[in-house]
N, C-alpha and C positions, 0 to 999 in steps of 0.2 A: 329429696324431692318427693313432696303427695302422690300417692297415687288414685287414678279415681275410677269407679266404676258407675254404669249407669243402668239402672234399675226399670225394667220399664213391666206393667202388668199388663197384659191383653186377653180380652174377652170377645170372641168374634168383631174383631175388628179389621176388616177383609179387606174393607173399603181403602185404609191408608196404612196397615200395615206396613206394606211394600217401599212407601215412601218414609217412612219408620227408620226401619230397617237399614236404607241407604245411608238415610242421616247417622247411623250409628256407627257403621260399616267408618264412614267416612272421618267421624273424629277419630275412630281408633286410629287413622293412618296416619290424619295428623297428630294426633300426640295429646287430643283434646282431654282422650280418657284410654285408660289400657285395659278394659273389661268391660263388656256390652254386654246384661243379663235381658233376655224377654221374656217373661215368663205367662205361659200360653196356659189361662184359667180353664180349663176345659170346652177351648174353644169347639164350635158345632159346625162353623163354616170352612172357611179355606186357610184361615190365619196362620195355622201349623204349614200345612205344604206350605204354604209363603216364604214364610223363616226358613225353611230347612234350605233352602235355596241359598242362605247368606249363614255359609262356613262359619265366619269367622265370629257370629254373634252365638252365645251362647243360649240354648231353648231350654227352657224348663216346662217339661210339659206336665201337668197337674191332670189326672185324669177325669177330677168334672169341678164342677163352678164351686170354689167357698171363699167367693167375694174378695174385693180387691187388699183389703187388709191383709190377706193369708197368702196373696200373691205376691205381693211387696214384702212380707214379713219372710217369704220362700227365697227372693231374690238376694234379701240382705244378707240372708244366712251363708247362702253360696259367694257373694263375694267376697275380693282378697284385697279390697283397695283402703285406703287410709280414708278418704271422703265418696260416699253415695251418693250419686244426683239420683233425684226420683222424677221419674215423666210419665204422663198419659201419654197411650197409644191411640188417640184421636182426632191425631191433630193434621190438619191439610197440608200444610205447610210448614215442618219442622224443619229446625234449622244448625247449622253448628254454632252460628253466631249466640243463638238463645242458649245453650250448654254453656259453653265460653262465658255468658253475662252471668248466670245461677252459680258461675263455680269461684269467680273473679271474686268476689269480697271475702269469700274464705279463705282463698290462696294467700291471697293480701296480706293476711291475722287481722283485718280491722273485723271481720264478724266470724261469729261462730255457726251461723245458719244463714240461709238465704230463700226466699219465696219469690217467685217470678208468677205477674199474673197475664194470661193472655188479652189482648186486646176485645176479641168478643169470639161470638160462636158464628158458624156458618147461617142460621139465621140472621143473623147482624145483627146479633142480639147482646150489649154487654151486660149479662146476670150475674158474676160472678165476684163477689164478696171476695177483696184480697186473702180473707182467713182461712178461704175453701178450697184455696187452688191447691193444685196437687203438684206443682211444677219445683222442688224444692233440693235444697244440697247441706249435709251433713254430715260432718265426722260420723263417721261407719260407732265408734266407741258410743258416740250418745245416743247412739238407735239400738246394739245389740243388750241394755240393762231390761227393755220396754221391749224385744219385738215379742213376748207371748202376748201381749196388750195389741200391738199392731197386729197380728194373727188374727187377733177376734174383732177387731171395730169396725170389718168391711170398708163401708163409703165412709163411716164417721173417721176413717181415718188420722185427715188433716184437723179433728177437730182435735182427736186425743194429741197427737204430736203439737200442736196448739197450745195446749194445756201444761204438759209433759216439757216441753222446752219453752217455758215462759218466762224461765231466767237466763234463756240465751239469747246474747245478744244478733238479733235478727233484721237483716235487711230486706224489705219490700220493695220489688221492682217493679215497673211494666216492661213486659216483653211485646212490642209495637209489632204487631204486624201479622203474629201468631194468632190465626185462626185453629178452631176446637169442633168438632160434628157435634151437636144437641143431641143428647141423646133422644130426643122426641122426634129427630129427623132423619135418623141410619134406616139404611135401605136391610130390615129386618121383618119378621112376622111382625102384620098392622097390628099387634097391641102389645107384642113384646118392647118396643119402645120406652111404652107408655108404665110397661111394670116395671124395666128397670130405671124409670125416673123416680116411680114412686116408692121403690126399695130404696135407691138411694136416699130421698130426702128423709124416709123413715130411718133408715139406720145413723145419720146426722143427727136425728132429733134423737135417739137411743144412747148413742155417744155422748150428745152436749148434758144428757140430765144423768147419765153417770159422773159427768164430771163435776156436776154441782155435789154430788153424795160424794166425791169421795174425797 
């Protein structure tokens, strides 16, 4: 039998942590996955006390921000399981059914990888490119050759693992119903919003023109 662990990166995410958390708490018991890592970027708000409340999830606390690449790349290192789901921690409405869907075609042997894309953002906004999302499941073996690469690509993450596994055979879903916070709408400092939108989209565009050179 697979076993699976579930990856998740958090950045002052205070807002839905909590509800995070539960949904994680919760596949462990059913059997969805047998290791829950969160690994808490150097959160500045409450995210940490949040976690530490849920025993049975394991915290990786990072003592300041080096972006979501090195948080993911921290996660995978510490798990023990055969298949890593990777998830954002900003999502309204997480679920186990959505874990269940991202890990099902790999169980199966028909794919080797799996992308789940959410419906839209709490704006009611759908922006999001199936090739960006972060919602994704993989043999732990074809992330530990590349995580010094996933260490360093922050937001460009999904593009290097894009890239990086473009001869795996990959299934693209919609995960219906999964709402995501905009990062231009979290109840943070008025203009920190605004710069971790614009970190993000920069370090995407940093990632996609490595990947043309290399």
């Amino acid at each position: 039998m697979k076993t699976v662990s579930v990856v998740v990166p958090a950045f002052n995410e205070e807002g839905t942590i909590r509800q995070i958390a539960k949904t994680l708490q919760k596949s462990k018991k059913i059997g969805i996955c047998q290791e829950a890592i969160v690994v808490n970027d150097g959160s500045t708000d409450q995210t940490g006390l949040i976690l530490d409340r849920f025993k049975d999830i394991k915290q990786i606390r990072l003592p300041r921000n080096k972006g979501k690449g090195n948080a993911i790349a921290q996660g995978i290192k510490a798990s023990k399981s055969d298949i890593i789901v990777l998830l954002d921690a900003d999502f309204t409405n997480l679920k186990t059914k959505y874990i269940k869907l991202l890990l099902s075609p790999i169980i199966s042997g028909e794919y080797q990888a799996s992308v789940g894309v959410p419906d839209n953002n709490t704006l009611g906004i759908a922006i999001l490119p199936k090739e960006f999302s972060g919602q994704r499941a993989y043999y732990r073996k074809d992330l530990m050759p590349i995580l010094g690469e996933i260490g360093k690509a922050g937001y460009g993450i999904e593009v290097l693992l894009n890239s990086k596994h473009s001869h795996l055979k990959t299934n693209y879903m919609k995960l219906k119903g999964l709402k995501y916070t905009a990062k231009i709408s979290k109840k943070q400092h008025k203009l920190l919003p605004i710069y971790n939108f614009t970190r993000m989209c920069t370090e995407i565009v940093i990632q996609s023109v490595k990947n043309l050179f290399a």
